[in-house]
ZAMARGU-4260 file (C-alpha; in steps of 0.2 Angstrom, whole numbers, plus 5000, padded with zeros to 4 digits):
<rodrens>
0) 4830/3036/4639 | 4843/3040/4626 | 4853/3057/4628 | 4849/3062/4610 | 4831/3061/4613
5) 4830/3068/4628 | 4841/3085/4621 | 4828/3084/4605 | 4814/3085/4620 | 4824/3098/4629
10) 4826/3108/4612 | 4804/3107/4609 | 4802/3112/4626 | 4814/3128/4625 | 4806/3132/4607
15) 4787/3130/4613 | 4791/3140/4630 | 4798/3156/4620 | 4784/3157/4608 | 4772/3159/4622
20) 4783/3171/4631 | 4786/3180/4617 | 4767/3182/4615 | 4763/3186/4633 | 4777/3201/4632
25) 4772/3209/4616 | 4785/3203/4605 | 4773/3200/4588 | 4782/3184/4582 | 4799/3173/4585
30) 4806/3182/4569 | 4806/3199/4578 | 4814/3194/4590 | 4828/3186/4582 | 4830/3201/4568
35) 4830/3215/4580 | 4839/3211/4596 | 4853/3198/4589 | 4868/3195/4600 | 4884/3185/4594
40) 4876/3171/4600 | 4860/3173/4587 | 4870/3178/4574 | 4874/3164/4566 | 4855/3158/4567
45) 4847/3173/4559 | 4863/3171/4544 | 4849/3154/4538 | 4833/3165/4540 | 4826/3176/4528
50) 4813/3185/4535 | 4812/3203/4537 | 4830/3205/4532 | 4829/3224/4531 | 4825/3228/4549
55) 4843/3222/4556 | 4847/3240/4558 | 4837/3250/4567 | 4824/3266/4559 | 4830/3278/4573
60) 4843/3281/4584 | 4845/3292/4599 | 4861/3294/4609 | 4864/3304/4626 | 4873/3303/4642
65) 4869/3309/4660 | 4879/3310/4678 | 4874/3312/4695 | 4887/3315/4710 | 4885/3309/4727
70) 4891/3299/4742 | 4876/3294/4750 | 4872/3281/4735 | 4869/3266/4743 | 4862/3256/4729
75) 4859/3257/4710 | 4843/3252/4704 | 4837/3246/4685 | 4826/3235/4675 | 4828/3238/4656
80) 4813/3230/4648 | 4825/3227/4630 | 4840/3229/4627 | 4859/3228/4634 | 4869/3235/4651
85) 4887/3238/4654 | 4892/3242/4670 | 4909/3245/4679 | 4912/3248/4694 | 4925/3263/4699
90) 4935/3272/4714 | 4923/3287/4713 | 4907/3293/4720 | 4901/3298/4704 | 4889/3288/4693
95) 4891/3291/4674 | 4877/3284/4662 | 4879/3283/4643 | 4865/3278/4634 | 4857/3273/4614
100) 4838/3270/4611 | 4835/3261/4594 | 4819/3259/4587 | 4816/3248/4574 | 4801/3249/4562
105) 4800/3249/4541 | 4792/3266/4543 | 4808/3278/4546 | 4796/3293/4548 | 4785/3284/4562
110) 4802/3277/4571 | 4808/3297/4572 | 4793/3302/4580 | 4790/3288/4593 | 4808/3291/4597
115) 4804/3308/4604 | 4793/3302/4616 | 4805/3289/4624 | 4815/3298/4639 | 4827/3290/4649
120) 4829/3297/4667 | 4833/3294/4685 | 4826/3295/4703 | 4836/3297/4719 | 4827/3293/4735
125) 4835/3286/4752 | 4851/3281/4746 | 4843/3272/4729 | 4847/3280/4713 | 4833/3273/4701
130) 4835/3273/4683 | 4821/3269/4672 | 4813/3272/4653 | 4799/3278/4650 | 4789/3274/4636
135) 4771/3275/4627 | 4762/3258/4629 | 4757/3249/4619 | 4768/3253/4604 | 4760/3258/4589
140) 4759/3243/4577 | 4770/3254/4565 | 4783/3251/4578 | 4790/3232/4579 | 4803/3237/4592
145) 4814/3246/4604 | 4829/3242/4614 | 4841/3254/4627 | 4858/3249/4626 | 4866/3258/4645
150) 4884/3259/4648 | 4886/3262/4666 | 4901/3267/4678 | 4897/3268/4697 | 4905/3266/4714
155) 4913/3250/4715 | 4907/3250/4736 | 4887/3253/4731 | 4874/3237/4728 | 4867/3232/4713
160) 4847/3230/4708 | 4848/3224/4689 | 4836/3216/4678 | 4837/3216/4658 | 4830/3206/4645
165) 4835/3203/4627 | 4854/3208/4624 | 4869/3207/4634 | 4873/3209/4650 | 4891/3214/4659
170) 4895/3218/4678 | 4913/3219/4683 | 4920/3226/4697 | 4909/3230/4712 | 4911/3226/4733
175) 4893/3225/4739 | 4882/3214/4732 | 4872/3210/4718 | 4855/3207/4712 | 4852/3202/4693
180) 4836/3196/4685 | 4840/3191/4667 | 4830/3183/4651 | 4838/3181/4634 | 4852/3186/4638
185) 4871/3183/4636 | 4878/3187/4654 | 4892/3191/4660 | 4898/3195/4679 | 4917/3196/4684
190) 4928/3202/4700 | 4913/3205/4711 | 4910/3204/4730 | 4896/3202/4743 | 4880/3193/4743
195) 4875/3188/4724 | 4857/3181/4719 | 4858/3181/4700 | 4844/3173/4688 | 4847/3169/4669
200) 4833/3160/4660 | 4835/3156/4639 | 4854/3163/4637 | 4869/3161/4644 | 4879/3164/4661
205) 4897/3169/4663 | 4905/3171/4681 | 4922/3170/4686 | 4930/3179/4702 | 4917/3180/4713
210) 4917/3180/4732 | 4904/3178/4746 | 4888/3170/4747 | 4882/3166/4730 | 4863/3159/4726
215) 4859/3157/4707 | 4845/3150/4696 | 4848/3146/4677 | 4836/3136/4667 | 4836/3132/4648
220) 4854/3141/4648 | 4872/3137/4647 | 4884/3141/4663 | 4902/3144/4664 | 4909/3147/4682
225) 4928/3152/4688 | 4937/3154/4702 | 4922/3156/4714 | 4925/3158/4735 | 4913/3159/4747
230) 4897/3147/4747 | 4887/3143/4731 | 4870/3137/4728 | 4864/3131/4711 | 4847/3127/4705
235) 4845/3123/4687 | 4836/3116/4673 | 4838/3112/4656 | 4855/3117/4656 | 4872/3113/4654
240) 4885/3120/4668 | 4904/3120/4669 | 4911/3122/4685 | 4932/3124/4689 | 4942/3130/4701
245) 4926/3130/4714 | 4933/3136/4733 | 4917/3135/4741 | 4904/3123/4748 | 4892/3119/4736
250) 4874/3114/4734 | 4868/3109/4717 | 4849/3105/4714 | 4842/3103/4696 | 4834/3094/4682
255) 4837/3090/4665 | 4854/3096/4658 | 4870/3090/4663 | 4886/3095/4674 | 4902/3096/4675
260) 4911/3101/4691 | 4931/3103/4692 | 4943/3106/4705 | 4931/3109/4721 | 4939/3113/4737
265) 4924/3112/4747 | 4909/3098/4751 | 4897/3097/4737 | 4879/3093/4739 | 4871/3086/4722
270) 4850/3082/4722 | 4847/3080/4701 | 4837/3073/4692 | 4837/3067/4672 | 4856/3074/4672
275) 4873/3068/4665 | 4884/3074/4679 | 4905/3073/4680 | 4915/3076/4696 | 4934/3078/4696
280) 4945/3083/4710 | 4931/3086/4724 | 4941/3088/4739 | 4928/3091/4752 | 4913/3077/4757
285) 4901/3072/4744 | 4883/3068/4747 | 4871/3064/4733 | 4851/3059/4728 | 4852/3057/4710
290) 4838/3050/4698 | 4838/3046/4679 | 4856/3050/4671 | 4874/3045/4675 | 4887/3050/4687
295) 4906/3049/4681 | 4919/3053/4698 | 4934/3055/4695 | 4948/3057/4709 | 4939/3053/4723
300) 4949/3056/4739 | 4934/3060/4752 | 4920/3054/4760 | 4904/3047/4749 | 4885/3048/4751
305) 4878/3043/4736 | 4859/3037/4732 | 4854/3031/4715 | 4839/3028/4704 | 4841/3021/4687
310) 4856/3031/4686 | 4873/3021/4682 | 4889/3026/4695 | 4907/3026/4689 | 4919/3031/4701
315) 4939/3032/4702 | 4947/3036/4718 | 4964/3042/4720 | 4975/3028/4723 | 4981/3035/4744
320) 4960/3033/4748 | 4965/3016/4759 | 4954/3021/4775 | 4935/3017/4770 | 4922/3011/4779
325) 4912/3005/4765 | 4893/2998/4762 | 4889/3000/4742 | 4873/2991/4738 | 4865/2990/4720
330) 4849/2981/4716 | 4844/2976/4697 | 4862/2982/4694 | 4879/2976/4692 | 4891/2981/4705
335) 4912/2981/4701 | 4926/2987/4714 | 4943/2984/4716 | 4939/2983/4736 | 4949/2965/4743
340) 4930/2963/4755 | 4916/2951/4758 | 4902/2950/4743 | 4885/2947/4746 | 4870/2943/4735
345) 4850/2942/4741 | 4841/2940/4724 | 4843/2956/4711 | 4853/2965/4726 | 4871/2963/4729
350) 4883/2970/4740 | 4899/2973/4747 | 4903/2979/4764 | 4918/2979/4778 | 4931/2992/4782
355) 4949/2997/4774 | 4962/3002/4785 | 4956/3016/4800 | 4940/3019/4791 | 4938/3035/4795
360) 4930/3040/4779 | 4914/3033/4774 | 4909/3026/4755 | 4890/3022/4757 | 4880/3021/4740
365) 4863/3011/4737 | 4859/3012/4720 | 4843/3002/4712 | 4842/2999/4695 | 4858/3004/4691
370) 4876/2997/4689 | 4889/3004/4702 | 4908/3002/4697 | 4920/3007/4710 | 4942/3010/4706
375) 4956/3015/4709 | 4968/3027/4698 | 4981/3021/4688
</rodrens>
C-alpha cells in the first residue's frame, strides 16, 4: 500500500473517531471544539473556518489563586475535564495554584451567572492534596463551553496524578514520579524524575530530560523525545515519533505511523506493524518483528534480530562491524550484501550464510516478501 494512501486513511480514521468522542463527552459539534479551545496548534485550522466566529473569546471570565502549606504532601492530584495546566516544580513545601474559568456562550448574561456556580477547590487526605472543579451538569444549552486554565507550583520531591483534556499541558521540574492521562492536548514534560506513565491520544507529546523507568502510550499523535535515561517503553498508533539522544533500553510496539530513532545508547526492541521506521546510531542489540512498511538502518555496529513481512530492509553498517556471524534469508524478495560468503537459492528463497572474522556478533534476518539490502558505509 502506498504511504499517501495509507496517511489519507489514517487522516478519515482520526476525523471519524473525534466526532463520536466529541458526542459521547458533550461537546455539541466539531466546530465547538475547534472555536473555543484552540491551541497554536489549531489556530491556523480555524483562520479557513467560518463558523461561529464570535465565540473565540470567552462570555465570562473568573480569575482567582489559592495556597496550601504543608510537608506531609506526598502527592498532587488533578483531572481537569477542559482546559490547560502549568506546573512547576519548586524548593518549597508550599503549593501555590493560580487559576481562570472561562465560559463561552453568545448569551453574556447567562455565561455570568453559570460562572457563579463553578467553584474550584481542594481536598487534603493521607498525604494527597486533590484538586478538583465543580460544576452544574449538564450545562445549560445557553452555555456552549467552559475551560479552567491552572498554573501550578509545587514541591519538586511530591508525585504527580494528572489528567487534562483540551488545551495545553506542561510539567517541569519534579523528582518522584509522574502520572499523566492526556486527550487533545499539546504536551509538554521536561527535567523530571522517577517512574513516568504518561498517555496522549489526538495531540501532541513533548519530552526531553527525563530519567527513570518510562512507559508511554500515544495514538493519532505526534512525539518528540530528548535526552531520555533510564528504560523506555513505547506503544503507539497512528503516529509519528522522533527519538534522539536515547540513553536507555528501549521497547517500541505500535501500529500505523512511522519512526525515527537517533542516537540510542541501549538495546532496542521493535514489534510494528504498517510503520515507516529509521534507525541511526543504535549502539545496543537490535531485535525486530516487523509487518507492512520499511525499515531504513543506518550505522549498524551491533548485533541484529530482524523478522520481516512485506516490509523492505535497507541497512548500512559501520565500516569496523567485520565480526558477524551471519544467516539473512529473504523469500519472494531480492537480497543484496557486500558480505565476500556463500549464496544459496531454493526456489523464491535466497540466502546467504557463513561467519566474518570472530563472529561474536550475530546478523540473523528472514524476511518474506520483501527485499533485504545489506552495506557498508562509505
Amino acid at each position: 500500500m502506498k504511504r499517501k494512501r495509507v496517511v489519507a486513511l489514517i487522516l478519515i480514521a482520526l476525523v471519524v473517531i473525534m466526532v463520536i468522542d466529541f458526542r459521547m463527552n458533550d461537546e455539541n459539534t466539531v466546530a465547538d471544539f475547534f472555536i473555543q479551545f484552540e491551541t497554536d496548534s489549531m489556530s491556523e485550522i480555524n483562520q479557513f473556518s467560518e463558523i461561529n466566529t464570535e465565540r473565540q473569546e470567552p462570555s465570562a471570565i473568573r480569575k482567582s489563586n489559592l495556597s496550601y502549606s504543608s510537608e506531609s504532601i506526598e502527592e498532587l492530584i488533578l483531572d481537569n475535564e477542559v482546559g490547560s495546566i502549568d506546573i512547576e516544580g519548586h524548593d518549597s513545601n508550599k503549593i501555590d495554584v493560580t487559576y481562570e474559568v472561562k465560559i463561552y456562550s453568545a448569551n453574556k448574561e447567562a455565561a455570568e451567572n453559570y460562572l457563579k456556580e463553578i467553584s474550584v477547590g481542594y481536598n487534603v487526605s493521607g498525604g494527597e492534596f486533590k484538586l478538583y472543579v465543580n460544576r452544574p451538569k449538564p450545562k445549560p444549552d445557553n452555555i456552549k463551553g467552559v475551560e479552567v486554565l491552572f498554573d501550578i507550583k509545587a514541591p519538586n520531591d511530591i508525585y504527580l496524578d494528572l489528567a487534562n483534556r483540551y488545551g495545553e499541558v506542561n510539567v517541569q521540574n519534579f523528582n518522584a514520579g509522574l502520572n499523566l492521562d492526556t486527550r487533545y492536548s499539546e504536551t509538554t514534560v521536561n527535567f523530571v524524575e522517577g517512574k513516568m506513565n504518561i498517555r496522549n491520544d489526538y495531540g501532541s507529546l513533548t519530552l526531553s530530560d527525563l530519567e527513570g523507568n518510562l512507559t508511554i502510550n500515544t495514538s493519532y499523535n505526534k512525539n518528540d523525545f530528548k535526552n531520555i535515561q533510564g528504560n523506555l517503553d513505547l506503544k503507539t498508533g497512528y503516529a509519528q515519533s522522533t527519538l534522539e539522544n536515547i540513553n536507555a533500553d528501549t521497547v517500541l510496539t505500535g501500529k500505523y505511523g512511522g519512526a525515527d530513532i537517533e542516537k540510542l545508547n541501549g538495546n532496542l526492541d521493535i514489534d510494528v506493524r504498517y510503520m515507516g521506521i529509521t534507525l541511526d546510531d543504535i549502539k545496543g542489540e537490535i531485535d525486530g518483528e516487523v509487518e507492512y512498511g520499511e525499515v531504513n538502518i543506518e550505522s549498524l555496529s551491533n548485533s541484529l534480530n530482524m523478522n520481516s513481512r512485506y516490509a523492505d530492509l535497507k541497512i548500512w553498517m559501520v565500516k569496523d562491524l567485520q565480526d558477524l556471524n551471519v544467516d539473512v534469508t529473504t523469500e519472494y524478495g531480492n537480497l543484496k550484501t557486500d558480505f565476500d560468503l556463500s549464496r544459496s537459492q531454493d526456489g523464491n528463497k535466497k540466502s546467504i550464510k557463513g561467519t566474518l572474522g570472530t563472529g561474536n556478533k550475530e546478523l540473523n534476518i528472514e524476511a518474506r516478501h520483501a527485499d533485504v539490502s545489506i552495506i557498508y558505509e562509505n
